[in-house]
Biotite code that builds the C-alpha atoms (Angstrom):
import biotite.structure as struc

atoms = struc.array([
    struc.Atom([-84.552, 64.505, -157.347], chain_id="A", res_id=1, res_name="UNK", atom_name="CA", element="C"),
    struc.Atom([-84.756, 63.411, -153.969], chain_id="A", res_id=2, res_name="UNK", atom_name="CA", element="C"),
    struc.Atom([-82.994, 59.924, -154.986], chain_id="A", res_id=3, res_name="UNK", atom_name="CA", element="C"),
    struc.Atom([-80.229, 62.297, -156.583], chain_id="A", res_id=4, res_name="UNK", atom_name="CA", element="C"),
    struc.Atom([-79.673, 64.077, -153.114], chain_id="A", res_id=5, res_name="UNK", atom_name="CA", element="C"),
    struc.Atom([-78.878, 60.431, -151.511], chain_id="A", res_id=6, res_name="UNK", atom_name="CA", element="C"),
    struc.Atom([-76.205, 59.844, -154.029], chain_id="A", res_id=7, res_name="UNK", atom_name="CA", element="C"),
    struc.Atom([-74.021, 63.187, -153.554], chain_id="A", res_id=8, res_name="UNK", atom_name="CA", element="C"),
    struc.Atom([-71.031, 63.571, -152.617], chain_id="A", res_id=9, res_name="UNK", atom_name="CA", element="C"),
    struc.Atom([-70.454, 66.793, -151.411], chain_id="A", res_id=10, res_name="UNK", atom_name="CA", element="C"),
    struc.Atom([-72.744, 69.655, -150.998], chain_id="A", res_id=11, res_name="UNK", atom_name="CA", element="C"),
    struc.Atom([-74.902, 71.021, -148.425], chain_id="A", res_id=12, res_name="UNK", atom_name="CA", element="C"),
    struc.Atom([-78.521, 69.867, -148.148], chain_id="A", res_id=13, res_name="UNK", atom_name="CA", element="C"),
    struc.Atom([-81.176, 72.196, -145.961], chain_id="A", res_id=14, res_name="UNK", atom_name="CA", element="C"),
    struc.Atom([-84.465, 70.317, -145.023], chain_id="A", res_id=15, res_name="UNK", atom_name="CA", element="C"),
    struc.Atom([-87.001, 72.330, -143.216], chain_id="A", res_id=16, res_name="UNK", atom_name="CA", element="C"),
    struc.Atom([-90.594, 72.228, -141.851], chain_id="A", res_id=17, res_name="UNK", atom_name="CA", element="C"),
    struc.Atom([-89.378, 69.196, -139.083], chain_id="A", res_id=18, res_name="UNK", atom_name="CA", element="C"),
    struc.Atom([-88.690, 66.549, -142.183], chain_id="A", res_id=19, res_name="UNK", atom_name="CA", element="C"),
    struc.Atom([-87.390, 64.108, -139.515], chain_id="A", res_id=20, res_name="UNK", atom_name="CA", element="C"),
    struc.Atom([-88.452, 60.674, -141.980], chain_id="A", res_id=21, res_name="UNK", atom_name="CA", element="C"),
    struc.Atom([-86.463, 62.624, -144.178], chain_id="A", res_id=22, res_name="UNK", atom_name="CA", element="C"),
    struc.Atom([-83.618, 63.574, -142.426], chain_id="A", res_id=23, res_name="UNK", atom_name="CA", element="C"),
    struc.Atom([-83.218, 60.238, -141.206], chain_id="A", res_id=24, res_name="UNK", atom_name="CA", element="C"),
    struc.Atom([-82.829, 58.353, -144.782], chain_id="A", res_id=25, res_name="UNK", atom_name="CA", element="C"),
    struc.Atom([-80.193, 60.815, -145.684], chain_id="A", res_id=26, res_name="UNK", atom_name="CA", element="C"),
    struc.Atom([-78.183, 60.061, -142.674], chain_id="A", res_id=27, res_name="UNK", atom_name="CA", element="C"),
    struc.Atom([-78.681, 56.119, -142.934], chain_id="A", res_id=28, res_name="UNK", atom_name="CA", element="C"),
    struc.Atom([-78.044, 55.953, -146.845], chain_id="A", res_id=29, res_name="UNK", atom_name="CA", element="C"),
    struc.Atom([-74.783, 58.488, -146.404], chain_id="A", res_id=30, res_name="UNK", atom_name="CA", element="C"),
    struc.Atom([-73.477, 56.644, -143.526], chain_id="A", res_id=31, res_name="UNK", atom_name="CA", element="C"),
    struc.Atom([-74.134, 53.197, -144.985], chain_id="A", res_id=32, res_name="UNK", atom_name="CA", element="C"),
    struc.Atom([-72.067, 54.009, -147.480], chain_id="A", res_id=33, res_name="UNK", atom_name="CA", element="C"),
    struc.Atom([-68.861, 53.960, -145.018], chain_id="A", res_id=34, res_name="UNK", atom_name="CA", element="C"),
    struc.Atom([-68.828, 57.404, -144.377], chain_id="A", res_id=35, res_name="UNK", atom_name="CA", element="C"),
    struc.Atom([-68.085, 59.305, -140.798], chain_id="A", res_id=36, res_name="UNK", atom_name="CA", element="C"),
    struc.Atom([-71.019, 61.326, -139.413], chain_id="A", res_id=37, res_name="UNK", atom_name="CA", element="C"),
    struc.Atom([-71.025, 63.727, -136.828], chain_id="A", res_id=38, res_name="UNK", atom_name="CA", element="C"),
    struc.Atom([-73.620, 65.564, -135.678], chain_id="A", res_id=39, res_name="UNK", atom_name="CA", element="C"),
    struc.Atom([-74.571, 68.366, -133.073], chain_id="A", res_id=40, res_name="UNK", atom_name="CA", element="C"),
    struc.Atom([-77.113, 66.347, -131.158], chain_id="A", res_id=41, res_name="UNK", atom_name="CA", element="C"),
    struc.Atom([-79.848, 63.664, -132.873], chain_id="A", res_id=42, res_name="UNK", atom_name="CA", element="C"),
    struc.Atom([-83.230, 65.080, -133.210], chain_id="A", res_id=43, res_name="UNK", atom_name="CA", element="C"),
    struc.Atom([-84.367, 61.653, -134.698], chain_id="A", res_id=44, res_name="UNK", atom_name="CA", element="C"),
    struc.Atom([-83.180, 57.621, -134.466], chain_id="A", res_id=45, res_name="UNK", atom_name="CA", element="C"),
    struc.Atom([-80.296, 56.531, -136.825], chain_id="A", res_id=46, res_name="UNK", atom_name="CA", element="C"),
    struc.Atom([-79.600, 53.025, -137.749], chain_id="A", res_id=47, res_name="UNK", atom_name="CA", element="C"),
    struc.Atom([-75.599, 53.691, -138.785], chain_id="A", res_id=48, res_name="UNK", atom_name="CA", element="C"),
    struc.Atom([-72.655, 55.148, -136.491], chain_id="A", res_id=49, res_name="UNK", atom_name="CA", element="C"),
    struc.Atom([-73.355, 58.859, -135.764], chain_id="A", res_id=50, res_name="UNK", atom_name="CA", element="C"),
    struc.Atom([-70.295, 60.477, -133.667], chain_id="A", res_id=51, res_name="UNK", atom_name="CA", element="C"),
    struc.Atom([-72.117, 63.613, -131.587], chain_id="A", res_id=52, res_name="UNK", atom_name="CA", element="C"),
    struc.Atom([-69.712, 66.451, -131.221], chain_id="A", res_id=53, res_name="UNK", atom_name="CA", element="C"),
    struc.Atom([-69.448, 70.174, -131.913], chain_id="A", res_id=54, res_name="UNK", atom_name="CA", element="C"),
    struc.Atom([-69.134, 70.022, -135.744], chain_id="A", res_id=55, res_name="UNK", atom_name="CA", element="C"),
    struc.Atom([-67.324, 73.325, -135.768], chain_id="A", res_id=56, res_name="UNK", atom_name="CA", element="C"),
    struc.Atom([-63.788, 71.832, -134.162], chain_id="A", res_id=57, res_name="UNK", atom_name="CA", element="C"),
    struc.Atom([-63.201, 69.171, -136.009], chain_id="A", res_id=58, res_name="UNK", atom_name="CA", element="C"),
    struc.Atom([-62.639, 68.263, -140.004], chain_id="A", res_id=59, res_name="UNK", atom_name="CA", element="C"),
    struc.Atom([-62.228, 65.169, -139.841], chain_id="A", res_id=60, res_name="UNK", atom_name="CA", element="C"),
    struc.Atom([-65.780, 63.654, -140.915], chain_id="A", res_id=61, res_name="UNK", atom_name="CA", element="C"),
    struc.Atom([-67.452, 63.363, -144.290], chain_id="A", res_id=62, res_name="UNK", atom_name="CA", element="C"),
    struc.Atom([-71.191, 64.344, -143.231], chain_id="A", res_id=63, res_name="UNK", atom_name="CA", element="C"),
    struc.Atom([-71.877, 66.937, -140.901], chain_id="A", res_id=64, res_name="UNK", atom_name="CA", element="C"),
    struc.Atom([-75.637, 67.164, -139.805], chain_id="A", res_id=65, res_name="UNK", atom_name="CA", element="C"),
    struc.Atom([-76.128, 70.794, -138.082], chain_id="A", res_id=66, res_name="UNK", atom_name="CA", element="C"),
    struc.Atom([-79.618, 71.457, -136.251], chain_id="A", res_id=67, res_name="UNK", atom_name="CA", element="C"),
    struc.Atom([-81.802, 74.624, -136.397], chain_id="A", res_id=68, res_name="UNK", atom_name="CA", element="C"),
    struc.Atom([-79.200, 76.665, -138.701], chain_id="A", res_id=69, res_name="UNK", atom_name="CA", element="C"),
    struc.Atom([-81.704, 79.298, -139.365], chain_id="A", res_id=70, res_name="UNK", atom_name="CA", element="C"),
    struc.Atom([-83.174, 80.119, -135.568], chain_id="A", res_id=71, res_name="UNK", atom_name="CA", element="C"),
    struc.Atom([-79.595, 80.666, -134.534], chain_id="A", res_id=72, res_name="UNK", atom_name="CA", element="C"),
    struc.Atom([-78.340, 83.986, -133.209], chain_id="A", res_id=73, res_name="UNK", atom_name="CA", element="C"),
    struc.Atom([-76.851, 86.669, -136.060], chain_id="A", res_id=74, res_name="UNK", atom_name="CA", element="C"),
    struc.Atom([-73.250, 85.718, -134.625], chain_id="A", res_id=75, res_name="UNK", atom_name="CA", element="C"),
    struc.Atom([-73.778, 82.069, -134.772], chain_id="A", res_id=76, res_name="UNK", atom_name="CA", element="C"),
    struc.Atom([-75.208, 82.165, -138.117], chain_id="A", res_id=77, res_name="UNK", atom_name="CA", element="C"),
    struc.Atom([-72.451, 84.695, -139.719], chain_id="A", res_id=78, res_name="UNK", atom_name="CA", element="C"),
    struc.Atom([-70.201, 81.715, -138.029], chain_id="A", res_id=79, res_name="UNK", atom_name="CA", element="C"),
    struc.Atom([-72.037, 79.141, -139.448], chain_id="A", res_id=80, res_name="UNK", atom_name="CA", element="C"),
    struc.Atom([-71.637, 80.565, -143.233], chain_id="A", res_id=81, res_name="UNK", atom_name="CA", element="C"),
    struc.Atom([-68.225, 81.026, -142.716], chain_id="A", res_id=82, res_name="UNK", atom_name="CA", element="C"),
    struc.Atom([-67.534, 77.512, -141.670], chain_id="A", res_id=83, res_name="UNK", atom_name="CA", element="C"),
    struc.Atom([-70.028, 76.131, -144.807], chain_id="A", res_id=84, res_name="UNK", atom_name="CA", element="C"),
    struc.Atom([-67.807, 78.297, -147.057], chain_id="A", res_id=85, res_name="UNK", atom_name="CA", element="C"),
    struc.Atom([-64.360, 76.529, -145.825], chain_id="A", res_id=86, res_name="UNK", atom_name="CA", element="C"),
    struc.Atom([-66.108, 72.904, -146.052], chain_id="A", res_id=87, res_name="UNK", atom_name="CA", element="C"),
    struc.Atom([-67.724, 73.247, -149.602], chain_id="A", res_id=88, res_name="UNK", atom_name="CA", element="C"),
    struc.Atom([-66.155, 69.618, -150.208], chain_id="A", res_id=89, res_name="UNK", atom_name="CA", element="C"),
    struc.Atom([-67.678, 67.943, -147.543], chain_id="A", res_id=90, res_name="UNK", atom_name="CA", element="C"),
    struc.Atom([-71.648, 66.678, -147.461], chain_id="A", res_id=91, res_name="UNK", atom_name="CA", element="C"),
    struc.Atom([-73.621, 68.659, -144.693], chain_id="A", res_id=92, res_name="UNK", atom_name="CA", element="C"),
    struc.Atom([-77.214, 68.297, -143.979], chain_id="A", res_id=93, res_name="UNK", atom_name="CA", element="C"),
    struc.Atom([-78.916, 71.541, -142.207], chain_id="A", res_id=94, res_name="UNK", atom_name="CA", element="C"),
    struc.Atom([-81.821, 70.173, -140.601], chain_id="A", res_id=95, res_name="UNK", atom_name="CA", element="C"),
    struc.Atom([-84.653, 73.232, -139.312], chain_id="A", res_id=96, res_name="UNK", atom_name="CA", element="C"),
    struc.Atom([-87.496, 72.749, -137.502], chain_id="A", res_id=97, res_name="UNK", atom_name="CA", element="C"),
    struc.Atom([-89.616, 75.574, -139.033], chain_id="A", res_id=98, res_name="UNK", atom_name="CA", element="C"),
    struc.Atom([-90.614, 75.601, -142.275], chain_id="A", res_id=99, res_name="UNK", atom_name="CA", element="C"),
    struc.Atom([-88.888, 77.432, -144.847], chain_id="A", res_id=100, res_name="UNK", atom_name="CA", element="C"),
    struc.Atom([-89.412, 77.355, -148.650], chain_id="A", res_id=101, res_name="UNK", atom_name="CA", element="C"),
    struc.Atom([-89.421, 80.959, -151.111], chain_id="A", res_id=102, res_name="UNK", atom_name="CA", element="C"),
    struc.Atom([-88.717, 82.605, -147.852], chain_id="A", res_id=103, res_name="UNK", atom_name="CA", element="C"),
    struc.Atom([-85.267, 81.038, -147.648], chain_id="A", res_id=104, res_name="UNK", atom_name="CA", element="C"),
    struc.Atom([-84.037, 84.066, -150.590], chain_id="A", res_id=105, res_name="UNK", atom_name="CA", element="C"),
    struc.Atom([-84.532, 86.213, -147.560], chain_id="A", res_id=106, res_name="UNK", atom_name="CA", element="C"),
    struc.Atom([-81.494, 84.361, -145.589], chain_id="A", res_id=107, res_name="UNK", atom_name="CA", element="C"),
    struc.Atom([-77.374, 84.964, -146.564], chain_id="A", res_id=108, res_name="UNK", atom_name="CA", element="C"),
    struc.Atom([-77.408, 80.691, -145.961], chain_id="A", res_id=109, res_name="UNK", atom_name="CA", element="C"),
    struc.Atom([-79.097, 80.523, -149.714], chain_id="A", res_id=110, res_name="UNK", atom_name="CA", element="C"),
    struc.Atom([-75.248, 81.157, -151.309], chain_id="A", res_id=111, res_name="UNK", atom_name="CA", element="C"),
    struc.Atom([-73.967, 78.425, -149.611], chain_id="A", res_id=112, res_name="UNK", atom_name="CA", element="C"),
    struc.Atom([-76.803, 75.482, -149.727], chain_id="A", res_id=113, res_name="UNK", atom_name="CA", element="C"),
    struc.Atom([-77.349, 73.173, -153.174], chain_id="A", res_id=114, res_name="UNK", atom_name="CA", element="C"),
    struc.Atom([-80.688, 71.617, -152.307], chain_id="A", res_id=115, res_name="UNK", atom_name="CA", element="C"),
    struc.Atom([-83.558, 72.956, -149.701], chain_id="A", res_id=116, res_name="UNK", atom_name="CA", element="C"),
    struc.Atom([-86.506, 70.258, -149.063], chain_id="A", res_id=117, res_name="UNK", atom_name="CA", element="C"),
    struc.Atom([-89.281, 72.042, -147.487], chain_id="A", res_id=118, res_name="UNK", atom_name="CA", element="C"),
    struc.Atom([-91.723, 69.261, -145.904], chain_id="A", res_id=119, res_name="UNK", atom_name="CA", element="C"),
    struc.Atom([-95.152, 70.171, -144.744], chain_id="A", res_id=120, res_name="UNK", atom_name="CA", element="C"),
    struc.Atom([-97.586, 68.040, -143.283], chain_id="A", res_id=121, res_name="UNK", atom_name="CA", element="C"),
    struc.Atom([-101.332, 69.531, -144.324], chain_id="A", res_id=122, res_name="UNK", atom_name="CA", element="C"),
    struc.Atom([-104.486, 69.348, -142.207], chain_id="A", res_id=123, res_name="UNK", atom_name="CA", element="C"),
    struc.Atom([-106.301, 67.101, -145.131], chain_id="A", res_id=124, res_name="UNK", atom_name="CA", element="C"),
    struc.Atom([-105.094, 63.939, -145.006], chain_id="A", res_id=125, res_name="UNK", atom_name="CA", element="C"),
    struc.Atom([-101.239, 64.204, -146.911], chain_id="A", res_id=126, res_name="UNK", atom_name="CA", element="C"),
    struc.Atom([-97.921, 65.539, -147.112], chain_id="A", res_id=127, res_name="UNK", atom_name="CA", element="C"),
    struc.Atom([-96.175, 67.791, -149.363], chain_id="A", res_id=128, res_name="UNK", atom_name="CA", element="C"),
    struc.Atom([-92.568, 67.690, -149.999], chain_id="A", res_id=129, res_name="UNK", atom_name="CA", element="C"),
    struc.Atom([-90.735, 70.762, -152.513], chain_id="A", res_id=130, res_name="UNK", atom_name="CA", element="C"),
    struc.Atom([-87.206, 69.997, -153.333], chain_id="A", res_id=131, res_name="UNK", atom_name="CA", element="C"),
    struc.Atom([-85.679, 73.028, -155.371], chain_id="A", res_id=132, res_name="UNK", atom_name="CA", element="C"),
    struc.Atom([-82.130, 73.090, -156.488], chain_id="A", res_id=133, res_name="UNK", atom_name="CA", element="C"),
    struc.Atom([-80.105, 76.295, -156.045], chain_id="A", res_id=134, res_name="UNK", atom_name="CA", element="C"),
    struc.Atom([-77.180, 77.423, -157.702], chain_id="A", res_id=135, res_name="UNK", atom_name="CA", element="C"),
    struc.Atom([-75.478, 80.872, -156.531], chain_id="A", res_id=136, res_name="UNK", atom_name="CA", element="C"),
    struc.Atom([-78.675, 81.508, -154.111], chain_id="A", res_id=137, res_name="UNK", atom_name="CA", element="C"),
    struc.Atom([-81.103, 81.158, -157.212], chain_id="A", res_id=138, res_name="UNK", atom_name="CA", element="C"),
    struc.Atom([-83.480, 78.582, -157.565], chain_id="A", res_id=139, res_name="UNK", atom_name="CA", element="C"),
    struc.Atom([-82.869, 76.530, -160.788], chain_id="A", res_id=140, res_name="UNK", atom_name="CA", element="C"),
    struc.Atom([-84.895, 73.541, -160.189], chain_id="A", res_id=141, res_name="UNK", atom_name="CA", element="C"),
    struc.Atom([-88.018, 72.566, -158.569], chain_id="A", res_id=142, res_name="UNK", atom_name="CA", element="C"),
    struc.Atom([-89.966, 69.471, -157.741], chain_id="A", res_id=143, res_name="UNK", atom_name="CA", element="C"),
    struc.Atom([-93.107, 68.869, -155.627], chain_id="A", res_id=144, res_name="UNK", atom_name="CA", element="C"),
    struc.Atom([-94.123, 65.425, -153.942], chain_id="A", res_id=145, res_name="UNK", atom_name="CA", element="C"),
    struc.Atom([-97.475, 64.881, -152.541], chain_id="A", res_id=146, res_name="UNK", atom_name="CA", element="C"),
    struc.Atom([-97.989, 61.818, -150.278], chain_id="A", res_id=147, res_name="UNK", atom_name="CA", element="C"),
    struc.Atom([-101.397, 60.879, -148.725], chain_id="A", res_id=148, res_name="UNK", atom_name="CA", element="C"),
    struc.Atom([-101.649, 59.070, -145.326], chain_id="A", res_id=149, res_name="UNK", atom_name="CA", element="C"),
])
């Protein structure tokens, strides 16, 4: 599923629990592929072109990567969903820094997201990466990874 992710097109992915590794192979494999980035501000290194701008102004991109979605004031966030709902055709990654997994049916941002990776890194020794599909703010698919170190 997670290979699946790197080959959309359109749709917006939320990664949470400070999945940085993560976030940065999405952003190298989409802008490899020729594709415009912009992003709010880079939390993590990129290999490809990122542009860093307000991604609220401008349309002109094919990836959007928008940081801390969820820790945002009610305004910003009612802004946010709005915005998500206009640019349904365009690939946006939502990248939190706390971690977020069954909880995330508590948040309006559920209706508008297709794929929530929830990465934790556990006290023993590995990590553990859920990837759960959503369609409608329902959880149709699920997949765990476990990865020691």
């Amino acid at each position: 599923m997670l290979k699946k992710i790197a080959e959309l097109n359109s749709g917006a992915v939320l990664i949470t629990g400070d999945g940085k590794r993560l976030a940065k192979i999405y952003i190298n494999a989409w802008s490899k592929d020729g594709r415009r980035v912009l992003a709010e501000y880079l939390p993590f290194q990129v290999n490809g072109d990122v542009y860093i701008g307000p991604p609220f102004e401008s349309d002109d991109f094919d990836v959007y990567l928008i940081i801390n979605p969820l820790s945002r004031s009610k305004a910003e966030r009612e802004r946010l969903q709005k915005w998500l709902g206009e640019h349904m055709d365009k690939l946006i990654l939502l990248y939190e820094h706390k971690y977020v997994k069954d909880s995330i049916t508590r948040y309006r941002i559920k209706d508008f997201i297709d794929y929530l990776i929830a990465y934790k890194r556990e006290t023993v020794g590995f990590e553990r990466v859920d990837v759960m599909r959503l369609e409608d703010g329902r959880i149709v698919e699920s997949k765990t990874y476990v990865r020691r170190y």
